[in-house]
C-alpha positions in Angstrom: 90.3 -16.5 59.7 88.9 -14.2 56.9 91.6 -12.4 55.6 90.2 -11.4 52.3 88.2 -12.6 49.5 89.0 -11.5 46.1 86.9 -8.1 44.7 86.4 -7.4 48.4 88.1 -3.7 48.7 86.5 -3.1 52.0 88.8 -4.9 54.4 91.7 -3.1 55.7 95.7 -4.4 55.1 96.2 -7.0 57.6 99.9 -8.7 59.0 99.6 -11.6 60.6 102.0 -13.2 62.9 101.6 -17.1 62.8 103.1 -19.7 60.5 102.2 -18.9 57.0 101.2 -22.0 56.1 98.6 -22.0 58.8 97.4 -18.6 57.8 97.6 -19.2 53.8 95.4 -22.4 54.4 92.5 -20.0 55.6 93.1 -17.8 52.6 90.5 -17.9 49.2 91.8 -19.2 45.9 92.6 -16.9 43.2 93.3 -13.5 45.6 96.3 -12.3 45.4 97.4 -10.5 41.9 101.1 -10.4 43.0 102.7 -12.8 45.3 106.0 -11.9 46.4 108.5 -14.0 48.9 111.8 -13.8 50.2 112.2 -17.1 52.2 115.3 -18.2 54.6 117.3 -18.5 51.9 118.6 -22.2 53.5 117.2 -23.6 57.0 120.8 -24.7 58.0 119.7 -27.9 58.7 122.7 -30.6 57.4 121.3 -34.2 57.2 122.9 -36.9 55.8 121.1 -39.5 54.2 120.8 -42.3 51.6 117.4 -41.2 48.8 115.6 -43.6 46.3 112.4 -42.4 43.9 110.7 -44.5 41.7 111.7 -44.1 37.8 108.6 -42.6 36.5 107.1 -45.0 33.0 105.8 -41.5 31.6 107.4 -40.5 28.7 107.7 -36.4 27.6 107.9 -33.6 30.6 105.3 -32.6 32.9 103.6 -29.8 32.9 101.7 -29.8 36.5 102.1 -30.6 40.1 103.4 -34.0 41.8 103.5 -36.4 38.9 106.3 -39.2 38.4 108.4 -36.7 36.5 108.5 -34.0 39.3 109.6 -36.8 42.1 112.7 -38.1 39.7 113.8 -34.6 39.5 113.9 -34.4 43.0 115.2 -37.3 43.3 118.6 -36.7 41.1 118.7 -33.1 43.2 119.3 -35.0 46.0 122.0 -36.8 44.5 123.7 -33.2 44.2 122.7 -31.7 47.2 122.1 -33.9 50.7 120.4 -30.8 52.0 118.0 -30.0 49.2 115.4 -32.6 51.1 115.4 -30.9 54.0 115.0 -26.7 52.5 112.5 -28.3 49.6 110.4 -29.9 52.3 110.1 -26.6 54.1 109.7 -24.4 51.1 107.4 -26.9 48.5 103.9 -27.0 50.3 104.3 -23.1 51.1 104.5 -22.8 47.2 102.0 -25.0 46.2 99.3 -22.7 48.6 100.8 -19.6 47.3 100.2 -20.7 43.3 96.6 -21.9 44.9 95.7 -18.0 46.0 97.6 -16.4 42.9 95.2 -14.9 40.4 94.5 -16.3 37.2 96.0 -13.3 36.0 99.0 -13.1 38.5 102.6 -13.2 39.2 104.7 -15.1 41.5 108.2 -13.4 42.6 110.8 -15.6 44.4 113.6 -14.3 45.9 116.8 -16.4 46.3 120.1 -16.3 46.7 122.7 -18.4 44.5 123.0 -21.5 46.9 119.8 -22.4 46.1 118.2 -20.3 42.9 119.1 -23.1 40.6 117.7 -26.1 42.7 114.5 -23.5 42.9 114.3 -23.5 39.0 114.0 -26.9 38.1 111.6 -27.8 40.7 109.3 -24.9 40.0 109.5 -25.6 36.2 108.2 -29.3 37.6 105.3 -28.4 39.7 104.5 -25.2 37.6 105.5 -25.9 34.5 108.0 -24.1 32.1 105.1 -22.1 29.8 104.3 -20.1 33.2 108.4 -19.3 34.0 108.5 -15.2 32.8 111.6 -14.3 33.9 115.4 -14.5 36.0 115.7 -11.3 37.6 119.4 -10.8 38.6 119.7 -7.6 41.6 122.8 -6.9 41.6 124.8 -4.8 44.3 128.0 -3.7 45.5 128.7 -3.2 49.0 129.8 -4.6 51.8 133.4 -7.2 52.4 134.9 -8.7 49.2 136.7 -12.1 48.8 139.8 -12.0 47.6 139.9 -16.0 46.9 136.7 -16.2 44.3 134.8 -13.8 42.4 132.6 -11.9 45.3 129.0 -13.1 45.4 127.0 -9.4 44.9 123.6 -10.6 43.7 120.5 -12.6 44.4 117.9 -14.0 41.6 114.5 -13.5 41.5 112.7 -16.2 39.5 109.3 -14.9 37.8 106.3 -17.2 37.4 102.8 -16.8 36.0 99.7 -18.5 36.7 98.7 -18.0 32.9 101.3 -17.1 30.5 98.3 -16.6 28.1 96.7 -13.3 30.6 98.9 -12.3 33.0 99.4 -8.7 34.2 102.5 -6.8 33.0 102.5 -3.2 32.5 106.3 -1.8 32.0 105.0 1.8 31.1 103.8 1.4 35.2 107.7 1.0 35.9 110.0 3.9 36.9 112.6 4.1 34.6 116.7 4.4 34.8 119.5 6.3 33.6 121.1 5.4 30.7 124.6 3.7 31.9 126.2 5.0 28.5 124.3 8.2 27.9 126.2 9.6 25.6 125.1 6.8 22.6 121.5 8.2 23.1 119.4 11.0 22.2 118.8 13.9 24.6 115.3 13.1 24.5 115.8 9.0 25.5 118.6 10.7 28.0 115.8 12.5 29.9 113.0 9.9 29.6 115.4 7.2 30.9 115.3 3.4 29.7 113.6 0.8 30.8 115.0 -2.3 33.3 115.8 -5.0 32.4 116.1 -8.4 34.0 119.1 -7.1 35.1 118.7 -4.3 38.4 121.7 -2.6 39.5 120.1 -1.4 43.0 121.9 -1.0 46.3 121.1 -2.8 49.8 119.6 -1.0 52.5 121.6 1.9 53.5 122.8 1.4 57.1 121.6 5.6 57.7 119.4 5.8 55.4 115.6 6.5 55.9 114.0 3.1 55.0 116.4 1.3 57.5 114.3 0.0 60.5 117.2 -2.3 61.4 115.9 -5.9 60.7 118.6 -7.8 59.2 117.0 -9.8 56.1 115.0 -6.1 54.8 115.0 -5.7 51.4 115.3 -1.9 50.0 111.7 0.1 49.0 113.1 -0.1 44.9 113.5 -2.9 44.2 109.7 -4.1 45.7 108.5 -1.1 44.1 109.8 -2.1 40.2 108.0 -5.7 41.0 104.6 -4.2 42.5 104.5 -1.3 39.6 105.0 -4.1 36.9 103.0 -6.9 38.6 100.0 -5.0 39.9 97.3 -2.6 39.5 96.0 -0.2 41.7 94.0 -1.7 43.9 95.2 -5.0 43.3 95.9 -7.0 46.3 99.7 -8.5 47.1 100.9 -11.1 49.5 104.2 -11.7 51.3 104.5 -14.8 53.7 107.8 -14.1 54.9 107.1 -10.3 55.6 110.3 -9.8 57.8 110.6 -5.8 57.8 107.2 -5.2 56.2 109.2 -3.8 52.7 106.3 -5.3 50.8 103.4 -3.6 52.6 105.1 -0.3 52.5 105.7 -0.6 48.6 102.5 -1.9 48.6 100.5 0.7 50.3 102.7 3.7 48.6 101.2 3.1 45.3 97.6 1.9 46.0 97.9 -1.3 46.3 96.1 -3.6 49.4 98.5 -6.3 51.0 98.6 -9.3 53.7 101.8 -9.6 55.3 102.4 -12.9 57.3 105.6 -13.8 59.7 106.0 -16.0 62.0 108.7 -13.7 64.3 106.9 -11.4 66.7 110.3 -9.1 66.3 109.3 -8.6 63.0 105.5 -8.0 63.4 106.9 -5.5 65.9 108.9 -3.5 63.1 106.0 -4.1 61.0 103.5 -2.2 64.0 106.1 0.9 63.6 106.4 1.1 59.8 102.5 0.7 58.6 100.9 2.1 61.2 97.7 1.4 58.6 97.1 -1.9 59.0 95.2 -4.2 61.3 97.2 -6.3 62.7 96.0 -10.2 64.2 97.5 -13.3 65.5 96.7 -16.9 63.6 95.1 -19.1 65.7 97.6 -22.3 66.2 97.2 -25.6 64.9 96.3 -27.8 67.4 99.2 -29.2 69.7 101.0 -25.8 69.3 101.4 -23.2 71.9 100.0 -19.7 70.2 102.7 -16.8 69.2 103.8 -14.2 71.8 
């Protein structure tokens, strides 16, 4: 499947519905300037079992993929967390392809939640290494029911990679800014220019009747995609999302001039995807073999 090669700008935006790592295998190296995902944030499986790794004879850290140091990391996570096997065995090889068709130039944005943001850091510092880690981007909200028996849980991390921390792509003029939260401390000049974010984005969910709502549970609101595709990207540039769900990312995407490939595996999603970018071309990935082709 020829999805796009990099410097092509003649192809239309595409979404996919097939497993991603089916259609990221058919993808070019190097194409993607921003690469953005919001995975399950656990698959709910719950095994139990007993794990052993070898104790790696390098000495220092590692800084690349699948050497001795990585697998006695993920070994001792294991210890901590029996289902950490099962999520990183899902989530690992999809990572691996997406750093494959990042840019040399580009930025990886993963979305998690706190159950599993933590686990996520040390293993990407392992296969990535920690010169490319940029950023933990905290979003913050507050809505929705409240425990009254812990602190409520009212934000996910985004973790921030780069391909090269020596040239990658950041432009924070590009990035809409914010009020002031105490405005009085600044000048009236600062006041109406607004400040810029920081790693820390006060931002609330989806309005339930609001405009951007299309009604798919997992969607992520229009502002907080646009801060990462207005700081991560030029125009023209071209971004990916393999766990597209409501399509957030293409519409971002498309709204300020960038191209994008969307790719889901759940036809209900492609459908809200059809309704909400009515630009794009939209295909079905051939299966692997053995497995019956998406409806």
């Amino acid at each position: 499947m020829d999805l796009v090669h990099r410097g092509d700008d003649r192809g239309p935006d595409r979404v996919v519905l097939g497993d991603n790592l089916e259609v990221l295998a058919t993808l070019d190296d190097c194409s993607f300037t921003l690469v953005y995902l919001d995975p399950p944030f656990n698959t709910g499986r719950y095994q139990r079992r007993h794990a052993s790794s070898a104790v790696p004879t390098a000495d220092g850290p590692v800084m690349g993929f699948h050497e001795r140091t990585y697998e006695r990391v993920r070994g001792d996570l294991m210890r901590f967390d029996d289902r950490f096997e099962d999520y990183w065995t899902f989530l690992e090889p999809r990572l691996l392809e997406a750093w494959r068709v990042l840019a040399d130039d580009g930025t990886l944005y993963l979305h998690l939640d706190y159950r599993e943001s933590h686990y996520a850091k040390v293993l990407l510092d392992a296969l990535f290494g920690r010169d490319s880690f940029l950023n933990e981007i905290v979003w913050a909200y507050d809505f929705g029911a409240k425990s009254r028996s812990r602190w409520p849980t009212k934000h996910d991390t985004i973790l921030v990679y780069v391909k090269d921390p020596e040239r990658y792509h950041f432009d924070s003029t590009a990035v809409d800014r914010e009020p002031y939260m105490a405005p009085g401390l600044v000048t009236a000049e600062k006041r109406e220019r607004g400040k810029l974010p920081t790693d820390v984005w006060w931002h609330t969910i989806v309005s339930p009747t609001g405009r951007e709502k299309t009604g798919y549970p997992t969607q992520k609101p229009e502002g907080v995609l646009r801060r990462i595709v207005q700081a991560s990207s030029r125009e023209g540039d071209w971004v990916l999302d393999f766990f597209a769900g409501s399509g957030t990312t293409g519409a971002v995407a498309s709204a300020l001039g960038r191209r994008y490939v969307l790719v889901d595996d759940n036809p209900e999603a492609v459908a809200v995807m059809r309704r909400r970018l009515p630009g794009a071309a939209f295909s079905v990935a051939p299966p692997a073999p053995g497995i019956a082709p998406a409806v």
